[in-house]
N, C-alpha and C positions, 0 to 999 in steps of 0.2 A: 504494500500500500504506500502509495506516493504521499507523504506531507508536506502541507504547503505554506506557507505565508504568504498573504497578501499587503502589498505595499499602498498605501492608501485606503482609508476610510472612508472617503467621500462617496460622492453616490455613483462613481466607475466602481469602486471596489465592495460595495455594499451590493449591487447586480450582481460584479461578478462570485460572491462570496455564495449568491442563490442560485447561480447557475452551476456551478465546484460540487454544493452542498446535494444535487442528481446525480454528480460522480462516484462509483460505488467503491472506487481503488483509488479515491483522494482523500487523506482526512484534513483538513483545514486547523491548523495549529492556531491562527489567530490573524489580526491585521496592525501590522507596523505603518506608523503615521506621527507625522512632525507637531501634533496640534497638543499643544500638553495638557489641554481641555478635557480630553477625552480617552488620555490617558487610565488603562486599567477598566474602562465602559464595556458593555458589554454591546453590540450592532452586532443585529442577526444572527443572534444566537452563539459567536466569537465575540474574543475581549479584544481589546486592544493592548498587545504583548509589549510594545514598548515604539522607539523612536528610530530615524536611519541610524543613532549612534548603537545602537542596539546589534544590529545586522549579525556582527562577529557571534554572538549566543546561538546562531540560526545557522550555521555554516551548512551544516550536515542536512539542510534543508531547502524543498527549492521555493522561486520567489517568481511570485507573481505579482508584474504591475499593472495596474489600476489607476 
């Protein structure tokens, strides 16, 4: 099963996170975004895991942008 991060919270990565969440061999880890608003929130059922400074914690993981 592929995990992913989505870059971006806005409403490209909020679609895309509903469109992922049909994939049966994707599990969506969360969504990385610069707005420290919404930091730790929870959109469409994913948090928001942290910021681009973040990224390194994710290596092992692929990335999806939005």
């Amino acid at each position: 099963m592929a995990k992913i991060v989505i870059l971006g919270a806005g409403d490209g990565g909020r679609l895309l996170s509903q469109l992922l969440k049909e994939q049966k061999d994707t599990e969506i880890i969360g969504f990385i975004d610069d707005n420290k608003g919404i930091q730790g929130k929870d959109i469409n059922g994913y948090k928001v895991v942290g910021t681009s400074g973040d990224l390194k914690r994710f290596r092992k993981t692929g990335f999806v942008v939005a």
